[in-house]
C-alpha positions as CSV (number, residue, x, y, z in Angstrom):
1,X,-24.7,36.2,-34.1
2,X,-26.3,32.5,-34.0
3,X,-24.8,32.1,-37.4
4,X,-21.2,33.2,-36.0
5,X,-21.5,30.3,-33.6
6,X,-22.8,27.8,-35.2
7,X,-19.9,28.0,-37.9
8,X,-17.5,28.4,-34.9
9,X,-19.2,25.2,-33.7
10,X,-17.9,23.5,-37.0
11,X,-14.8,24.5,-37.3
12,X,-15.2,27.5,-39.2
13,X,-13.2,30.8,-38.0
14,X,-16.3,33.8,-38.0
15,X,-16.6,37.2,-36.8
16,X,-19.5,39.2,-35.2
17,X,-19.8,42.8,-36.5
18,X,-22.0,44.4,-34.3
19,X,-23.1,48.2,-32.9
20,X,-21.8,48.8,-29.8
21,X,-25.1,49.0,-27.9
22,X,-26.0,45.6,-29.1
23,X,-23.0,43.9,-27.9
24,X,-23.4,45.0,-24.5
25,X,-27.1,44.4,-24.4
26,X,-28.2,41.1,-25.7
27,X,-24.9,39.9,-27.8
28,X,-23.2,39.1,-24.7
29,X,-26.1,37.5,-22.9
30,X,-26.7,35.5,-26.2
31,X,-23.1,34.2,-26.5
32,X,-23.4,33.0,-22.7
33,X,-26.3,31.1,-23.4
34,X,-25.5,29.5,-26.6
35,X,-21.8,28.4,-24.9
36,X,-19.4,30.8,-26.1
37,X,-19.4,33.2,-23.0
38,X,-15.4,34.5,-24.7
39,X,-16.9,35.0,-28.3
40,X,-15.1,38.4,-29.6
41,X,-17.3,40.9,-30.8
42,X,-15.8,43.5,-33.6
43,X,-17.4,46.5,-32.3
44,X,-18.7,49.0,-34.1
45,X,-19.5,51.9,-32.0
46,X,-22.1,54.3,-33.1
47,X,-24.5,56.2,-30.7
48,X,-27.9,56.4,-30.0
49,X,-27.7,60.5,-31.2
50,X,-26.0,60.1,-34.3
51,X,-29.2,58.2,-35.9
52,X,-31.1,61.2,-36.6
53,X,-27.4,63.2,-37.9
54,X,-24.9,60.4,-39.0
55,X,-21.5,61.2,-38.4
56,X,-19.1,62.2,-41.2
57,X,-17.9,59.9,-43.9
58,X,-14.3,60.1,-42.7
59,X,-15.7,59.3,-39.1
60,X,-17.3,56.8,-40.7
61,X,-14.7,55.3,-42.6
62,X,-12.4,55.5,-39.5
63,X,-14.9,53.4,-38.0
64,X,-15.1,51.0,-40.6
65,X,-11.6,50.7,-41.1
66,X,-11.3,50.4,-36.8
67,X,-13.9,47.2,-37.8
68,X,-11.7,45.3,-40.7
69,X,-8.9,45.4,-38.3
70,X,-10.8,43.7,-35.5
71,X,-12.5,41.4,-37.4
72,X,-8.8,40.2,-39.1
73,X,-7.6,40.2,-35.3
74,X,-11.1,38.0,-34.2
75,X,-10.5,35.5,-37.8
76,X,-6.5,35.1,-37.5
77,X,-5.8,35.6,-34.0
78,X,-2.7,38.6,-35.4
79,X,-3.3,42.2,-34.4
């Protein structure tokens, strides 16, 4: 995530791919302190009760595919 910053601190368009659980915990509170209390997070959501059973590769791939659109959203600003 301090990586995402700093390049958005130089200029440089960057996207944060993150679980969920993370980005409500300590991503946010990070971005606040660091300056950037608007950075976009592409979200990843995954659950606590899926670690021990993953879900299924198409839910998975929905997922993923869910990602790649918010993280062209978060880099070009186009839904």
């Amino acid at each position: 995530m301090l990586d995402t910053i700093n390049l958005e601190r130089k200029g440089k368009p960057a996207a944060v791919i993150a679980l969920d659980k993370l980005v409500n915990t300590t991503g946010k509170a990070m971005a606040r302190v660091q300056g950037f209390p608007s950075l976009e997070f592409a979200v990843f959501p995954y659950s606590a009760a899926e670690w021990g059973s993953a879900a299924s590769e198409e839910e998975l791939k929905l997922r993923a595919e869910s990602v790649v659109t918010q993280v062209r959203r978060i880099l070009t600003g186009v839904g």
